[in-house]
DOGUBA-695197 format. One line per field, with one value per residue (C-alpha): residue number from 1; z negated, x, y negated. Coordinates in steps of 0.02 Angstrom, whole numbers. Layout:
k: c(NUM:...)
z: c(Z:...)
x: c(X:...)
y: c(Y:...)
//
This chain:
k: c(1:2:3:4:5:6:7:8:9:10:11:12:13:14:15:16:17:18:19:20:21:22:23:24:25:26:27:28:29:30:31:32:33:34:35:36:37:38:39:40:41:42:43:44:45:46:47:48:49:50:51:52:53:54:55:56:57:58:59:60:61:62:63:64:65:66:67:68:69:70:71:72:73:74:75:76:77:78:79:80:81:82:83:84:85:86:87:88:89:90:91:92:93:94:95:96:97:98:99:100:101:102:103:104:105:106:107:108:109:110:111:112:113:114:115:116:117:118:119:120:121:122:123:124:125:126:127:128:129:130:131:132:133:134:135:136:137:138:139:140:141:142:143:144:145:146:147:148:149:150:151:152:153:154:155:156:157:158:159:160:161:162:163:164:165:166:167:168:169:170:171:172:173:174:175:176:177:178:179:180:181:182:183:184:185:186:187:188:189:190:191:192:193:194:195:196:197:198:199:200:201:202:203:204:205:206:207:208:209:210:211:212:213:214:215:216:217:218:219:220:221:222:223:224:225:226:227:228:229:230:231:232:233:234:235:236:237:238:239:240:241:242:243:244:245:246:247:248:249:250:251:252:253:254:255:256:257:258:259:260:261:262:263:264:265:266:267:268:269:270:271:272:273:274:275:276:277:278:279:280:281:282:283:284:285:286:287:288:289:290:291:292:293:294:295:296:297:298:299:300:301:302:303:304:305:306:307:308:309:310:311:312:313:314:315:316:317:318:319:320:321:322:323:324:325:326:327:328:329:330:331:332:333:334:335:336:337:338:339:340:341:342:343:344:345:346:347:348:349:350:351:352:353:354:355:356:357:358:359:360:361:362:363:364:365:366:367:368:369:370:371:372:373:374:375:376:377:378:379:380:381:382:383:384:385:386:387:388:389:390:391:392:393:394:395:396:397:398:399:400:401:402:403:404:405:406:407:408:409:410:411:412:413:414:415:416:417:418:419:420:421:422:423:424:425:426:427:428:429:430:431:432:433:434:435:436:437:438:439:440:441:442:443:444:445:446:447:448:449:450:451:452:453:454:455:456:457:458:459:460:461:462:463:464:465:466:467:468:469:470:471:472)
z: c(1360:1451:1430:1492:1448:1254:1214:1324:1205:1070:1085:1123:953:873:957:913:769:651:670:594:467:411:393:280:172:150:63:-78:-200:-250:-337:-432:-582:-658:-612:-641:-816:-779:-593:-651:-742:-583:-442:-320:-274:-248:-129:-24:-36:15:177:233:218:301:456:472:452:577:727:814:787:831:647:531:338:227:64:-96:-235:-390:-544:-716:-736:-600:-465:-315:-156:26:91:278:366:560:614:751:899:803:636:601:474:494:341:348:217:147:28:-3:-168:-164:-253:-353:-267:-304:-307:-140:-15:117:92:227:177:34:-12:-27:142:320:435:594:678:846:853:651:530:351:211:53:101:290:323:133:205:239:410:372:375:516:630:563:618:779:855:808:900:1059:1092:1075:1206:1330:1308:1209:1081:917:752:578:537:349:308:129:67:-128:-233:-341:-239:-310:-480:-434:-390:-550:-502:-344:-418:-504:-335:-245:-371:-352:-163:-151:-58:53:114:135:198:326:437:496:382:432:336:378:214:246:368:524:560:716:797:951:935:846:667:586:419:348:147:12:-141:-322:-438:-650:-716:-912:-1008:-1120:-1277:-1372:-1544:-1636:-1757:-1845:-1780:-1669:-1766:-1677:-1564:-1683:-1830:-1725:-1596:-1635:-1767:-1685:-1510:-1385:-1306:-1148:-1204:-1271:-1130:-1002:-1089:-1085:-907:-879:-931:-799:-653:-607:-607:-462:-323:-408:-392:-494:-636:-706:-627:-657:-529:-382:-258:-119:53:185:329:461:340:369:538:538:445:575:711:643:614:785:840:722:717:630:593:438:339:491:436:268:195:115:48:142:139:35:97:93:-31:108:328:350:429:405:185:199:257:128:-9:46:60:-16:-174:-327:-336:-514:-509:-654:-604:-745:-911:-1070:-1209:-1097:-1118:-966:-918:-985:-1140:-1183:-1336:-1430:-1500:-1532:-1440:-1572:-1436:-1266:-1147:-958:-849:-744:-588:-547:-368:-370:-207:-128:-219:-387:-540:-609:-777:-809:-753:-855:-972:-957:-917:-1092:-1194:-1106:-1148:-1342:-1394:-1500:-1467:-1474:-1642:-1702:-1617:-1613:-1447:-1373:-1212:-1142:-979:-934:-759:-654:-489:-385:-210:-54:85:220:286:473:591:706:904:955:831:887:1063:1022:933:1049:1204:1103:1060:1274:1321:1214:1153:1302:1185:1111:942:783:621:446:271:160:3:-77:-153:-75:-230:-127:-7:-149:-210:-46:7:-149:-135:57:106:262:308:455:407:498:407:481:451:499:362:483:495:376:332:165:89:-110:-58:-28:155:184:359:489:648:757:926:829:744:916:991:827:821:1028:959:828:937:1052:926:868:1026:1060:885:956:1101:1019:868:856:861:1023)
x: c(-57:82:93:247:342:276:318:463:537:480:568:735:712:683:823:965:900:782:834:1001:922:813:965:1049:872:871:1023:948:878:764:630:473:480:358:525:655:645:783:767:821:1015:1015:985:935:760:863:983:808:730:911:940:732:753:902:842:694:796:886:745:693:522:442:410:434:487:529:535:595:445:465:357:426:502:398:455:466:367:454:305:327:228:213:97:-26:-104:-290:-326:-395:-250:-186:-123:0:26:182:296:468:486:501:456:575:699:573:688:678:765:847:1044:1102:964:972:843:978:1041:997:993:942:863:784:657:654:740:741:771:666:565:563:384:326:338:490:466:315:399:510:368:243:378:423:249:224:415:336:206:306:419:265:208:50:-46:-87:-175:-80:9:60:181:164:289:281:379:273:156:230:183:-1:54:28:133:38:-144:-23:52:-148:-172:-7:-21:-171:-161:-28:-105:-294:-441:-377:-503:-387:-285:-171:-94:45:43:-42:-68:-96:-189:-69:65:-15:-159:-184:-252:-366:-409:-592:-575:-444:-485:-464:-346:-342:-197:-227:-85:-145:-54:-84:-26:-40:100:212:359:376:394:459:333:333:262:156:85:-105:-100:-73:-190:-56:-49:-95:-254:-312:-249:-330:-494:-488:-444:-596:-706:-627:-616:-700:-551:-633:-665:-563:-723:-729:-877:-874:-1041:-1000:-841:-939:-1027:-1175:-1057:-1105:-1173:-1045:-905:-984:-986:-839:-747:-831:-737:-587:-611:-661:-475:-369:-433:-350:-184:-276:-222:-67:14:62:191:89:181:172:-18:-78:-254:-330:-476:-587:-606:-731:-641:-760:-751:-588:-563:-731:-613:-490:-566:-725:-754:-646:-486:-376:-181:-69:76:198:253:344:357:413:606:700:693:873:836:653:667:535:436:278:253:214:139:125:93:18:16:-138:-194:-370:-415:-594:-685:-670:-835:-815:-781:-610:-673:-816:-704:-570:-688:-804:-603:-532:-702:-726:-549:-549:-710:-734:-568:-542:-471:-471:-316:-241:-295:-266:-284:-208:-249:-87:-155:-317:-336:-494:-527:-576:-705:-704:-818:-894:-773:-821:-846:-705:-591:-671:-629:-467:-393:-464:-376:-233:-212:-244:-110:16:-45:-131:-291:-427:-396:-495:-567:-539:-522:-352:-336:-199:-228:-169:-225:-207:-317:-450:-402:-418:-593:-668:-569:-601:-771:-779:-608:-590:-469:-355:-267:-158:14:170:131:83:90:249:312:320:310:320:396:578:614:516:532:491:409:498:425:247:330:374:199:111:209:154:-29:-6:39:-111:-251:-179:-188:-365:-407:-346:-471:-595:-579:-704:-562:-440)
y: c(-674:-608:-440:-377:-515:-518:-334:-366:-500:-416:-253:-366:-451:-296:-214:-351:-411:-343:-161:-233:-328:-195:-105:-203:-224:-59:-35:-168:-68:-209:-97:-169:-253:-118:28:-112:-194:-291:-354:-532:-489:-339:-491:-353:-455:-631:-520:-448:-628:-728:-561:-609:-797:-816:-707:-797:-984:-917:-906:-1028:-1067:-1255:-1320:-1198:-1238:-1103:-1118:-972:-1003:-956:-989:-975:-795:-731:-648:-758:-768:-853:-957:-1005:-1141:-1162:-1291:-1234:-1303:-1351:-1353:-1178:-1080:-901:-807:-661:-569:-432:-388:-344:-273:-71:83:183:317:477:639:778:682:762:811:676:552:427:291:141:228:193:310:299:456:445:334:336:231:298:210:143:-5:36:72:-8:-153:-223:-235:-357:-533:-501:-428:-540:-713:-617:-582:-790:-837:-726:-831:-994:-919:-888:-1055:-1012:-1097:-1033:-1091:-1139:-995:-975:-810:-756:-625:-575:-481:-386:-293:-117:-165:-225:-395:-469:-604:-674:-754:-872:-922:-918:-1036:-1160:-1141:-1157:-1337:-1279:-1116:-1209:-1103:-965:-926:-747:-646:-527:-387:-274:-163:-19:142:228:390:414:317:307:173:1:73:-70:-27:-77:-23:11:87:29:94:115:200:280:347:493:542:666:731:881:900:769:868:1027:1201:1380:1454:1599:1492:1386:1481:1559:1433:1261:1214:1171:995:1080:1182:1022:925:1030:1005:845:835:942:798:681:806:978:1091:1218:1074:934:830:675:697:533:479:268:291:327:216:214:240:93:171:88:166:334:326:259:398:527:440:440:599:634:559:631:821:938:829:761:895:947:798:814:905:1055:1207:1376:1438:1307:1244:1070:1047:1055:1088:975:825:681:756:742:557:503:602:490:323:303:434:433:546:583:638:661:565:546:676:622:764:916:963:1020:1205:1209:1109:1238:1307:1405:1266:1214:1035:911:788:766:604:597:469:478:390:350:284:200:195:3:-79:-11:-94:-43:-117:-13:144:109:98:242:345:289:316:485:552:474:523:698:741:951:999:807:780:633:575:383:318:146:49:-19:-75:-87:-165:-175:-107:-195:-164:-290:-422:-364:-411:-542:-476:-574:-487:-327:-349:-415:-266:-163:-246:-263:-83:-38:-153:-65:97:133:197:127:41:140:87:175:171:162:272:158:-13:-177:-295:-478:-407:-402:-585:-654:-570:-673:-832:-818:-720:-835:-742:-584:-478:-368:-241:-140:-59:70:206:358:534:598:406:451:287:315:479:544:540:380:313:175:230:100:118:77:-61:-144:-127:-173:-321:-365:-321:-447:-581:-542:-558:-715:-774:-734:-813:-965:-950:-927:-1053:-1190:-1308:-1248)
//
């Protein structure tokens, strides 16, 4: 590998071209199909899909075919095949459908708008992970330039990942043939703890999201009537939200959602911990002289990444400030989310969630809880030495620090398909979402500088998978 002259073409490409194309993605506001009911009339995916397609047609990149697949009413997938030097296959994996705009952006940002800032470029979709398929093509193009070899390489980009990619077992299964048995797969989905090492992430947790309803009158009444008389949605939702979560440490107490902790994750997480100090909690946007839950670093990444967490997401059945009047609430509904640690079974949570939160319901309320989506977490095979050593270089020859190892808190659902259909698979996982990226969130931004040099340390380990396949 050629060092200078891989991160050398590789911050050209990004400079001329997929900066600019980025750009123009950004401006799509191809959200999920699970925030956009209507993403087929709207035609906002084809325009992301047609905008990623034609910049990668456009490279030149010995024996590529891309092809748009798209299954029934599903949403569609770009599949790209470049044939390799041996037989061995690489997967890469992303996706380019987006969350919804989320309120709180800045006056002069915009989530359809991109704005370049420094070494920033906002925009929805920037860091979550439209950046993946250009990055992912690029690092592949750089070695072609320098001459070296490289296995099978098969790009997969989906279009459904927001929603819990629903979509993509249905194209495992009708691609199966063409992708074949990668022996690497690379994601560029998830986070960083800084922006100034390769971040290679070992675990992802699950996910089950429950909407609770409650109902307590067939129609609301004045306060005055009501009140003393009627228990409120929220005395009975907060005890039922008591049974879920401990309301003084915000401990999980459902006993069935937690795990036994591997002992490499563990030390792992101390680490990490180790590197990343005090900007754990520094990082994130906190409110004036709010505290995290707790100082103890090494707690803080395990709360993170390995123990179950609950947030109420979503409301339905509160009026606007504006709109309050002195009523009794005849009903309420929460949306709550659930993140399992990476080996649990989101069946038997959702389960043991909705039978906790039905069962003797306070006051006989009418209480009912749906599971509109579960999704099971990921904890990855040991990585082979020569992936170990590969990263590691990798991150020195363009971070200039060692690369580290930790666990994700969000949920990357392919990455769970693929460890079952796969388990002879290494895995690197890695990603742009660092320090105040803000993916989900307003202000959401891609940390381009990192983007570059993850892209160069891309390129290296493929090359050193090459080396040391059975078949170079």
């Amino acid at each position: 590998m050629h060092q200078q002259q891989n991160i050398g073409f590789i911050n050209q490409l990004w400079d001329d071209s997929i900066i600019p194309a980025l750009m123009e993605y950004i401006k799509i506001p191809n959200k999920s199909p699970q925030f956009d009911r209507d993403w087929r009339t709207h035609g906002y995916m084809d325009q992301a899909v047609t905008l990623i397609s034609d910049w990668c047609r456009q490279q030149v990149v010995k024996g590529m075919t891309l092809d748009v697949v798209q299954l029934d009413d599903r949403t569609p997938v770009i599949f790209i095949d470049i044939p390799g030097n041996n037989t061995d296959t690489i997967l890469l994996y992303g996706h380019l459908d987006k969350q919804p705009e989320m309120s709180g952006w800045d006056p002069d940002l915009h989530p359809w708008k991109p704005v370049l800032r420094g070494d920033k470029l906002y925009g929805r979709g920037s860091a979550d992970d439209g950046y993946a398929a250009f990055a992912s093509l690029t690092a592949i193009k750089s070695l072609q330039e320098q001459q070296l070899p490289h296995a099978r390489c098969i790009i997969l980009i989906e279009a459904c990942e927001e929603s819990g990619s629903f979509d993509l077992p249905f194209y495992i299964d009708a691609l199966k043939d063409r992708i074949g048995n990668p022996s690497l797969v690379i994601c560029l989905d998830s986070g960083c703890g800084n922006y100034n090492q390769l971040w290679t992430t070992t675990s992802l947790r699950g996910l089950v999201t429950a909407i609770l309803k409650i109902d307590v009158l067939k129609q609301g009444v004045h306060s005055g009537s009501g009140s003393g008389i009627v228990p409120s949605c929220f005395q009975v939702l907060r005890q039922l939200l008591t049974r879920l979560e401990d309301e003084m440490t915000g401990d999980v107490v459902l006993k069935d959602l937690y795990v036994d902790i591997p002992q490499q994750r563990l030390q792992q997480a101390e680490q990490a911990a180790n590197v990343l100090g005090s900007s754990i909690f520094n990082d994130l946007p906190f409110a004036d002289s709010v505290q995290p839950r707790t100082h103890t670093l090494t707690d803080l990444i395990l709360n993170r990444t390995w123990k179950p967490a609950l947030s109420v997401i979503g409301c339905n059945g509160m009026p606007t400030i504006e709109n309050a009047g002195n009523v009794t609430l005849p009903s309420l509904t929460v949306k709550l989310s659930m993140r399992l640690p990476p080996t649990c079974d989101p069946q038997k949570a959702a389960l043991a969630i909705k039978t906790t939160l039905e069962k003797d319901p306070p006051y006989q309320a009418v209480i009912s809880c749906e599971i509109p989506e579960m999704a099971p977490g990921w904890n990855a095979p040991a990585e082979a030495p020569w992936l170990i050593q590969a990263a590691n270089q990798a991150s020195l020859n363009y971070f200039g620090k060692p690369s580290v190892y930790m666990g994700e808190g969000g949920s990357i659902p392919f990455m769970g398909m693929l460890g079952k259909k796969f388990p002879q698979a290494q895995f690197l996982i890695t990603g742009l979402l660092g320090p105040g990226s803000n993916a989900h969130g307003p202000n959401e931004f891609l940390h381009i500088p990192t983007g570059k040099k993850l892209t160069a340390c891309v390129a290296h380990v493929i090359a050193e998978h090459y080396k040391n396949s059975k078949n170079a």
